[in-house]
N, C-alpha and C positions, 0 to 999 in steps of 0.2 A: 637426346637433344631435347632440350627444353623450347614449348614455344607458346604463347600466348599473347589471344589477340584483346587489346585494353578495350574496357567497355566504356564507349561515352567517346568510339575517334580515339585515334592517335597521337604520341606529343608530335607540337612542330620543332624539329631542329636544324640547324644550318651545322654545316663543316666547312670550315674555310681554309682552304692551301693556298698558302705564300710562295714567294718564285724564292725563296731561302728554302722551300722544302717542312717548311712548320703547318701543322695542322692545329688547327682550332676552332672550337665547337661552341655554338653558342643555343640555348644556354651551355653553362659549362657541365660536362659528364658526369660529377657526383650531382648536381643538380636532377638531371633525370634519369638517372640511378632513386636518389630518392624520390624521387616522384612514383615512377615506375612499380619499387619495392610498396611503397604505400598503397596506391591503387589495387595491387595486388591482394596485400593483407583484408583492404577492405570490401571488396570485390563480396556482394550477397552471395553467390554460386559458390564460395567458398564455404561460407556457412562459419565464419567464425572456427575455421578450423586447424588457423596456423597458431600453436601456442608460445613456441618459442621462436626470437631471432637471433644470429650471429653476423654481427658485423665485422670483417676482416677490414684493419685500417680503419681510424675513428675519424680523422680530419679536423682534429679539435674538438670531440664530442659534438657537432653537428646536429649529425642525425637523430642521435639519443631522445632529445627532445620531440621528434618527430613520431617516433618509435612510442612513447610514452605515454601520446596519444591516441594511439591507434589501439579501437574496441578488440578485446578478447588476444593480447598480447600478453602474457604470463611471465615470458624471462627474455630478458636480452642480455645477450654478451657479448662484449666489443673486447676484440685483440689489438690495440696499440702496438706498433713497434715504436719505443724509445731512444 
């Protein structure tokens, strides 16, 4: 089990259930997914030590950009399903 606690406080997020039985999050979940995935990569205690990332499900190349950005990232690979 993976677990880590984010430096700098945690995000805030809401979940909202409807009397239909739908759930809804706000922000919305790839949202902070990438938040989350970023903080991480740049996290000093890591030391610049993740080189590669694999995103499962692109969302439109989204994140790509985000990923691009981010110090001491080497290769990123995104799997698309079409």
């Amino acid at each position: 089990m993976f677990s880590y606690k984010l430096p700098q406080g945690g995000l805030n997020s809401l979940t909202i259930f409807n009397d239909a039985g739908d759930i809804r999050f706000d922000p919305p979940v790839y949202e902070l997914r990438y938040t989350t995935t970023v903080r991480i990569l740049e996290d000093p205690r890591w030391g610049l030590k993740f080189k590669k990332v694999v995103e499962f499900g692109c969302a439109d190349m989204r994140f790509l950009p985000l990923l691009r950005r981010t110090a001491g990232v080497e290769h990123i690979l995104e799997f698309c399903e079409v």
